[in-house]
C-alpha positions as CSV (number, residue, x, y, z in Angstrom):
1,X,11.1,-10.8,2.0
2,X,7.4,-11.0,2.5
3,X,4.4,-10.9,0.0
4,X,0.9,-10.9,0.7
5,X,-2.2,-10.6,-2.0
6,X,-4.7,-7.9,-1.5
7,X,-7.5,-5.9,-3.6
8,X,-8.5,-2.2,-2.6
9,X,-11.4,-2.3,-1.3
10,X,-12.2,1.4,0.1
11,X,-14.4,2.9,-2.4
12,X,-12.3,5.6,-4.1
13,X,-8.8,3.7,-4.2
14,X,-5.7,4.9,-4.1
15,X,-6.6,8.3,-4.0
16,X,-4.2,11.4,-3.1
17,X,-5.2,10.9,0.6
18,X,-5.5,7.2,0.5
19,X,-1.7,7.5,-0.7
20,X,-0.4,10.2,1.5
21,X,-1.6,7.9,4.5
22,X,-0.1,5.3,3.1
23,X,3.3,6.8,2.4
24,X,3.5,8.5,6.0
25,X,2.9,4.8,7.3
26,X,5.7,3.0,5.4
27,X,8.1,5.9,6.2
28,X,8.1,4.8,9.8
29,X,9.4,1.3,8.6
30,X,13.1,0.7,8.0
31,X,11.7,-2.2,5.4
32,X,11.0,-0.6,2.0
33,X,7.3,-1.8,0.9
34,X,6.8,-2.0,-2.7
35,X,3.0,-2.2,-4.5
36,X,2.8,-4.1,-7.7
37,X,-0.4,-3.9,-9.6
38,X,-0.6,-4.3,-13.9
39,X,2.9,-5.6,-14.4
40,X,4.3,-1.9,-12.5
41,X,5.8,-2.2,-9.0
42,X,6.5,1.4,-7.1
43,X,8.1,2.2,-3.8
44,X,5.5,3.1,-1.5
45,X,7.5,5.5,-0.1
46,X,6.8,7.4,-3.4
47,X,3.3,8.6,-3.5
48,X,3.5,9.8,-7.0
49,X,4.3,6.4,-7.9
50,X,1.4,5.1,-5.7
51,X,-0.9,7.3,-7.8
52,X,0.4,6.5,-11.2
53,X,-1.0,2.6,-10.0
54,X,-4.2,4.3,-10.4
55,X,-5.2,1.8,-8.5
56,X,-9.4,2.0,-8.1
57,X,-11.7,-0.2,-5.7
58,X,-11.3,-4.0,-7.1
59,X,-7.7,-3.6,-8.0
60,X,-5.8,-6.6,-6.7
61,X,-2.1,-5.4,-5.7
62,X,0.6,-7.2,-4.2
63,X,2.6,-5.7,-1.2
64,X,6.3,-6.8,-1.0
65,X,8.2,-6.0,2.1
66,X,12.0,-6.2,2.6
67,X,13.6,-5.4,5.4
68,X,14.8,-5.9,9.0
69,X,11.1,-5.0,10.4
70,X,9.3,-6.2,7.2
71,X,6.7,-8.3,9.2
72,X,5.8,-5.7,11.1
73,X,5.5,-3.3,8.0
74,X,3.3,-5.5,6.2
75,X,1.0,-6.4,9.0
76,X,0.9,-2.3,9.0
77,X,0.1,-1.9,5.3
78,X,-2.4,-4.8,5.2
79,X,-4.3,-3.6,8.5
80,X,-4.3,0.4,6.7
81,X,-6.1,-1.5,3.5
82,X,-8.6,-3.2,6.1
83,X,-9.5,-0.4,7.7
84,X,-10.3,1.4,4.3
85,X,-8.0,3.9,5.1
86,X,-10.0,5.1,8.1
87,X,-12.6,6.9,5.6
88,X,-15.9,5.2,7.0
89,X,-17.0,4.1,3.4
């Protein structure tokens, strides 16, 4: 199992297409990636439950992968958060 520390950082968050991104990303992992922000953790494969983080620009979140890719997974997730989600803000 791997963690890693992050904070959102794209300037609307974990938006509906922020979240769909995500989700379609995380489904190509055999690893399930979980996101735990204010005490809730959600499967990312859920974007519902990514949206109920409601988790705004400044939000730290924790990623937890587990799985037989997990590093690979995570270095995906992190790298999608770096790149703000590819929106150019």
């Amino acid at each position: 199992m791997l963690e890693k520390e992050i904070v959102v950082s794209n300037k609307l968050g974990l938006h509906a297409r922020a979240s769909a991104k995500l989700v379609q990303l995380v489904q190509s992992f055999k690893s399930t990636v979980w996101l735990i922000s204010k005490g809730r953790e959600v499967n990312a494969q859920s974007i519902m439950g990514v949206m109920m983080l409601a988790a705004g620009i400044g939000t730290p979140l924790t990623i937890r992968v587990d799985g037989p890719d997990e590093s690979a997974a995570i270095s995906a997730v992190v790298d999608l958060f770096d790149r703000k989600f590819d929106e150019g803000m």
